[in-house]
Every structure is written in structure tokens, then in C-alpha cells.
N, C-alpha and C positions, 0 to 999 in steps of 0.2 A: 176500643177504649171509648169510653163516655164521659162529657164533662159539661155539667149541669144539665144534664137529660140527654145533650146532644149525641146523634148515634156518629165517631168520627173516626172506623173502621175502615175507611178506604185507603189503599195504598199510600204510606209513605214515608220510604225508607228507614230503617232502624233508627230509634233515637234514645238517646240520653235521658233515664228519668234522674229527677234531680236528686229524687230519696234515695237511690241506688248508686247512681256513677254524679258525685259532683259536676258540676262545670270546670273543665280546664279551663284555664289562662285567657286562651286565644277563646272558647264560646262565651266565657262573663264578657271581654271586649266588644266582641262581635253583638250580644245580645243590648251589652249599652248605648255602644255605637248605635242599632238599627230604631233601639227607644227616643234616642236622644236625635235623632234624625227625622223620624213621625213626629217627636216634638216640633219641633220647628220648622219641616218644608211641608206637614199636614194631610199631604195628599195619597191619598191610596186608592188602588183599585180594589173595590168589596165587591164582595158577592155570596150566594146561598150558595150551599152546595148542590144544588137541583141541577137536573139535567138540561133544562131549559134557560137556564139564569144567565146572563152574563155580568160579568165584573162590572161595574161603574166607578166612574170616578168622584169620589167623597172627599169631605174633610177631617180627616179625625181630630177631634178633639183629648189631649191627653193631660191629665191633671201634674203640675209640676213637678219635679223630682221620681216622677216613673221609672228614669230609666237606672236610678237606683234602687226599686222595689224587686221583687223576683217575681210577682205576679200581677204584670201590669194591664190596664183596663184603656179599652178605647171607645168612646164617646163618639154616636155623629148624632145630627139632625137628618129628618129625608120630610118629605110632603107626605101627607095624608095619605095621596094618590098616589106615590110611589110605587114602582110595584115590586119593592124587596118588600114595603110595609104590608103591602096586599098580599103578597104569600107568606108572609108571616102571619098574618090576620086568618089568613086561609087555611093556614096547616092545625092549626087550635091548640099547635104545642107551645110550651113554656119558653122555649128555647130551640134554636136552631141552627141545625150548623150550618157554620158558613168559612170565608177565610176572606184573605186581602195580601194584594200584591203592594208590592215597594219597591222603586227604586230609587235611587236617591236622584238630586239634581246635576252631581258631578258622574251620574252611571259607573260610581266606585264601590256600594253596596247595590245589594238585589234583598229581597226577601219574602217568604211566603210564611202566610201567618195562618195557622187555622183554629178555629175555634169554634163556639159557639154565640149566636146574637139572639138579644130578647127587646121587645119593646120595654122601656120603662118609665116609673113616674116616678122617677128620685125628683125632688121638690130643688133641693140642696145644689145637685147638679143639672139641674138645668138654669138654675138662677144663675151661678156659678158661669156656665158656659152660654146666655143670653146675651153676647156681644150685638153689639150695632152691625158689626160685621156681619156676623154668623145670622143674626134676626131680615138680613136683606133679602135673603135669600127668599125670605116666606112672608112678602108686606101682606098677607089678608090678615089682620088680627081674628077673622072669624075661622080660620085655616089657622090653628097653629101646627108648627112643626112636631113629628115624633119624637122622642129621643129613644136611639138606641143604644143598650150597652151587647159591647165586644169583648168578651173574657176569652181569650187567646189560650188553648189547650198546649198547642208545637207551634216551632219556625224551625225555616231553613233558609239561614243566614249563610248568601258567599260574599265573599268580599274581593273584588275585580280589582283591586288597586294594585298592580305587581309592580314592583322595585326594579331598577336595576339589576340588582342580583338573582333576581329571579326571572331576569330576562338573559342574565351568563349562564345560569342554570341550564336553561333549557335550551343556550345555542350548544352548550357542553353535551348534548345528548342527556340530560334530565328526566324520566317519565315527566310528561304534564301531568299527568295524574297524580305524582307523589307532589309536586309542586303546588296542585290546586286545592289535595286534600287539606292541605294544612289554612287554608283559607276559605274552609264553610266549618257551619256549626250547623249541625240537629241541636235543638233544644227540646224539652219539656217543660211545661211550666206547671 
């Protein structure tokens, strides 16, 4: 599967496209819940998909009301010298896949997002996302930050918060498996 150039054929488990199999109940939840959670605790672990990359810890920036879009966009800044910017600079493609890990602050959601990431010069949003905050990060005014955009292809949303009942469940002889099923989502976006 390719989504904006990116090659994102590496394993990962069957998923749901949305033009085919809607979203149940429990994936639209799961998919709100994980937007509306990068909304507000920010933090993820990004990364390319290279064999040499590892994850870092970024801030995503998500524009308000995402986590009621169906295809939502993540925003960070990195330095010049970054070196997810350098192998993006380096590879000479448009776009590149990459993902990012989530977990929430209460370790009640997890999630893996993949997609594809591009440098960009949206005007609009970087003015938009040029907080004091965000701008501390990079005081060389002759160093400004990159902006990258994150167009998320799949996730694979669980959701670790079990209930009560799903804790009688499985004293009762329960498969964990049919109890856990019910609390992750494949998506497509």
C-alpha cells in the first residue's frame, strides 16, 4: 500500500479500509479517543521507517477538532540538524514513511500510527503552530525549525483499561484473547 508516494508494505496485520468495512462502534471510539489524546498529552515517539532510525520523542502538534476528522494530520517541528530532517533531506523523496508510537499518560491506551512524513512550507501552519512554547525549542532566529507534516496511512489502537467485568471474565476461564480482541482497533485512514 502507498500513501503519498510512501512505500508502507511492511507487515502489519490485516486492517480495515474505511471504503470497504466501515468503522465499528468500538474502532470510531478507539480512533477518537487516541486523536483526542495526541491532542492534549502531545508526545510521541516518531520515527522513519529505516532500518537504522530510532523513534524519538517529539511533540505533535494537532490542529483542533481532529479527532473528529477521519483523516487526521500531525504537525511537529525538529532542527535543521535533526537527523530524521537529514534523512529526509537525504533520501530526495517527497515523502517518507515513517510512524509513531503513543501511549497515553494513564498507560490505558497504546498506539502505532504509520504513515508517511514530508518537510513542509505551509505559511498558514506554521504561523498557526509558532507558540512561545513550541519557538523555545530552536532560540537561533538564524536556525529556524523545519515543519513536518505526518499523514497517518493505519493505526493499531488497544485500549489496556479493563473493567471489572473483564477482570470476572477471565477469573471465569474467559480466552484473554476473545476479551482483548474486543479492545484494539486496525484502522485505515
Amino acid at each position: 500500500m502507498t500513501k503519498g508516494g510512501a512505500d508502507l508494505s511492511a507487515p502489519f496485520h490485516v486492517i480495515r479500509r474505511q471504503e470497504d468495512h466501515p468503522m465499528n462502534e468500538t474502532d470510531e471510539t478507539l480512533n477518537r479517543t487516541l486523536w483526542g489524546l495526541v491532542t492534549s498529552e502531545r508526545t510521541v515517539m516518531l520515527s522513519l521507517n529505516a532500518a537504522d532510525a530510532l523513534p524519538r520523542p517529539m511533540t505533535a502538534l494537532i490542529e483542533p477538532g481532529t479527532d473528529e476528522k477521519v483523516n487526521p494530520v500531525a504537525w511537529f517541528y525538529a532542527g535543521q540538524n535533526d537527523p530524521l530532517v537529514t534523512e529526509l533531506r537525504q533520501s530526495g523523496a517527497a515523502n517518507a514513511p515513517a510512524f509513531f508510537t503513543f501511549t497515553s499518560r494513564d498507560h490505558h491506551l497504546f498506539a502505532t500510527v504509520r504513515g508517511a512524513i514530508a518537510v513542509s512550507d505551509d505559511a498558514a501552519i506554521r504561523k498557526r503552530f509558532s507558540t512561545p512554547e513550541a519557538m523555545s525549542w530552536f532560540p537561533d532566529p538564524q536556525e529556524p525549525p523545519v515543519l513536518l507534516r505526518f499523514d497517518p496511512a493505519d493505526a493499531e489502537i488497544w485500549n489496556a483499561d479493563f473493567s471489572f467485568v473483564d477482570g470476572v471474565k477471565l477469573l471465569l476461564g474467559a480466552k484473554a484473547e476473545d476479551t482483548l480482541a474486543a479492545k484494539v482497533a486496525k484502522i485505515a485512514y
